[in-house]
C-alpha positions as CSV (number, residue, x, y, z in Angstrom):
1,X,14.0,-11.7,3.1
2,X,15.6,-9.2,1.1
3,X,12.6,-6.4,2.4
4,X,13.2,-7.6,5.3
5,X,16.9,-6.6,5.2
6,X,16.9,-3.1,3.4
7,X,14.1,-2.4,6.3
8,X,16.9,-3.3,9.3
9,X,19.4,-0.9,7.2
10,X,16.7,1.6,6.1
11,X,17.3,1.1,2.3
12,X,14.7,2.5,0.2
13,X,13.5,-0.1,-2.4
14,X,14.2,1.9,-4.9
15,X,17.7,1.8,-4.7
16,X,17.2,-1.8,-5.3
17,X,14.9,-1.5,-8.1
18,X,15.9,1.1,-10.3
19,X,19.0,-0.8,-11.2
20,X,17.5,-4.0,-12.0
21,X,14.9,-2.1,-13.6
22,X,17.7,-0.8,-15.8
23,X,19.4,-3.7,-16.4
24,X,16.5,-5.3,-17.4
25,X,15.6,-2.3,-20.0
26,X,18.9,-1.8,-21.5
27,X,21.2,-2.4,-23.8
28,X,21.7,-6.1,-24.1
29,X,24.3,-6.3,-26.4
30,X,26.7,-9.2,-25.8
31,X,24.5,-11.1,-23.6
32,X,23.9,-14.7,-24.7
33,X,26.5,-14.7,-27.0
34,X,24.6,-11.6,-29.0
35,X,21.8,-13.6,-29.4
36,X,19.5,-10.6,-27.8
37,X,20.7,-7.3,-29.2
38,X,18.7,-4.4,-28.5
39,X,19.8,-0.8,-29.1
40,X,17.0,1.2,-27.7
41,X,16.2,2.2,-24.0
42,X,13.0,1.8,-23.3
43,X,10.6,5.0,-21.9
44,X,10.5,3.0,-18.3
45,X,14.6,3.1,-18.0
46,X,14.5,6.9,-18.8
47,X,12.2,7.6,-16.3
48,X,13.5,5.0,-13.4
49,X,17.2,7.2,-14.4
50,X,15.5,10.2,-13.8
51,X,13.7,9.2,-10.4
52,X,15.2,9.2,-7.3
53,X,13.0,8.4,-4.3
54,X,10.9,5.1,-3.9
55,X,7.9,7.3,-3.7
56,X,8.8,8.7,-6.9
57,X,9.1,4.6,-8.3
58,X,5.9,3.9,-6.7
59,X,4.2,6.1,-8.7
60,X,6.2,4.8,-11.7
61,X,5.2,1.4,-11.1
62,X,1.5,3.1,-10.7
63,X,1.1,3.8,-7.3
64,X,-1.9,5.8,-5.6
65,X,-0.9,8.8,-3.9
66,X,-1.6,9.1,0.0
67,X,-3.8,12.2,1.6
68,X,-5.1,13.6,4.4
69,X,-8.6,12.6,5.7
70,X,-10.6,16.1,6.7
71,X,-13.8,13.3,7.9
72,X,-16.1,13.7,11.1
73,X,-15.3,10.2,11.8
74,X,-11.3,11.2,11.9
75,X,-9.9,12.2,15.1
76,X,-7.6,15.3,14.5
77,X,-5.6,16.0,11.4
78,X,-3.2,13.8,11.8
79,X,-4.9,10.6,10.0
80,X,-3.8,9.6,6.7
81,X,-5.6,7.3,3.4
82,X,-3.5,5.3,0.8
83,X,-5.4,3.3,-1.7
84,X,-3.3,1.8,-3.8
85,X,-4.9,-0.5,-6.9
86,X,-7.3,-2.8,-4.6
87,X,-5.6,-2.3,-1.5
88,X,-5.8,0.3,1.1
89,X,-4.6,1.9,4.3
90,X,-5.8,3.9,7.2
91,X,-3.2,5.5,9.4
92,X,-4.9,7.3,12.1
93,X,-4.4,8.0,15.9
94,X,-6.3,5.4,18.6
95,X,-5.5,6.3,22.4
96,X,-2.7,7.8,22.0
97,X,-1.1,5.5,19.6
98,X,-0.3,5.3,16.3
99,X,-2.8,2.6,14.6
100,X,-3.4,1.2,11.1
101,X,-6.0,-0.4,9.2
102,X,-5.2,-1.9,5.9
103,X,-7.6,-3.7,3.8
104,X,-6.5,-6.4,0.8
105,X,-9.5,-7.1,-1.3
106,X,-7.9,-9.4,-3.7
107,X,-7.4,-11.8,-0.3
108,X,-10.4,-10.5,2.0
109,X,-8.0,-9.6,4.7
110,X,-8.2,-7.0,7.1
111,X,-5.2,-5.8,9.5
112,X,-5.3,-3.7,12.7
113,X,-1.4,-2.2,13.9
114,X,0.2,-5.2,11.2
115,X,-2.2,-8.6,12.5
116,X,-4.8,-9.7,10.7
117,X,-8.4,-9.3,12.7
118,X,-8.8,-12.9,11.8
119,X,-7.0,-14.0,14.3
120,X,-7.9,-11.2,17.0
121,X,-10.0,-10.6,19.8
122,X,-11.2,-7.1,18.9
123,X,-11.8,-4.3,21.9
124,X,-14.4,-2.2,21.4
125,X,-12.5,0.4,20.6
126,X,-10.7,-1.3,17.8
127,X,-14.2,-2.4,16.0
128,X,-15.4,1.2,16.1
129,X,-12.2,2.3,14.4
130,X,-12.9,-0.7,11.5
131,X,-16.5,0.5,11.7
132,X,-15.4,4.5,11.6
133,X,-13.5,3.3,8.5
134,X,-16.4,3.0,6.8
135,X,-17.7,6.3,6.8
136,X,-14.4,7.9,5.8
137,X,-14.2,5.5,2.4
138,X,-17.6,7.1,1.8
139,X,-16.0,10.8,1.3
140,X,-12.7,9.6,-1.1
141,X,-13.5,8.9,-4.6
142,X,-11.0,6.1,-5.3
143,X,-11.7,4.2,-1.6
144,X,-15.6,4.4,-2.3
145,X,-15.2,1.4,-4.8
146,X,-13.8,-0.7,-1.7
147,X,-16.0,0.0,0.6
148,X,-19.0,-2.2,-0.3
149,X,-16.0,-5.2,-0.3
150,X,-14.9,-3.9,2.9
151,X,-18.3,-4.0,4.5
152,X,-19.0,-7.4,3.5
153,X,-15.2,-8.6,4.8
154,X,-15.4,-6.8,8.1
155,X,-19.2,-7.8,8.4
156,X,-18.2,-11.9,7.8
157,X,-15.1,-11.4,9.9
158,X,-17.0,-10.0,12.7
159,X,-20.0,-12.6,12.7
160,X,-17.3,-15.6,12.9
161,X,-15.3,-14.1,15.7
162,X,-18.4,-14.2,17.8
């Protein structure tokens, strides 16, 4: 709900963050009747202070950094990778549209444009964008330990949507 909300109003999240962050980090002096009294602020505090933007949180919180695909398989320069712990996402351009992949290997899912392919019927086009995929986690050192996950996911999602 509250994502929801800062995305209607176009808050970034760390607005929202860095200060609970903070209060969660600092001084607690006076809090439970002094029962928790810390004096010190914490490494995290100092650098959530010194931060500004949410990309700049992100990598805080330890975040993977976004870059541009230079592939075969990618149609112009205008396509774009995030992996992000055991997540990733695939920005790219499919007739004349903005489209997305995003894989979630700690739940097997795979989206297309935001709706999971589970629950799809896939054009053609759209499985040779999730296939393409493949060959453009081959070239990125960090998405090349997701890609024999993916292969398996996008392999077992295909077979039951037959």
């Amino acid at each position: 709900m509250l994502l929801k909300l800062l995305a209607i109003f176009n808050v970034p999240l760390s607005y929202v963050l860095a200060p609970i962050l903070h209060y969660l980090e600092s001084d607690c002096e006076g809090l439970l009747g002094g029962i928790m009294k810390t004096t010190k602020t914490s490494p995290i505090t100092e650098q959530v202070e010194k931060k500004k933007s949410s990309v700049d949180l992100l990598k805080l919180m330890g975040g993977g950094k976004a870059q541009a695909v230079r592939a075969p398989q990618a149609k112009g320069h205008d396509s774009m990778l995030a992996v992000y712990k055991d997540r990733l996402t695939y920005t790219f351009i499919l007739e004349q549209e903005v489209a997305s992949i995003h894989y979630d290997h700690s739940k097997r899912d795979i989206f297309f444009k935001g709706h999971n392919i589970k629950n799809m019927r896939l054009k053609e086009v759209q499985i040779r964008a999730l296939n393409g995929l493949k060959g453009i986690l081959m070239q990125d050192g960090r998405a090349k330990e997701l890609l024999p996950d993916y292969e398996a996911t996008l392999g077992k999602i295909l077979a039951d949507n037959k």
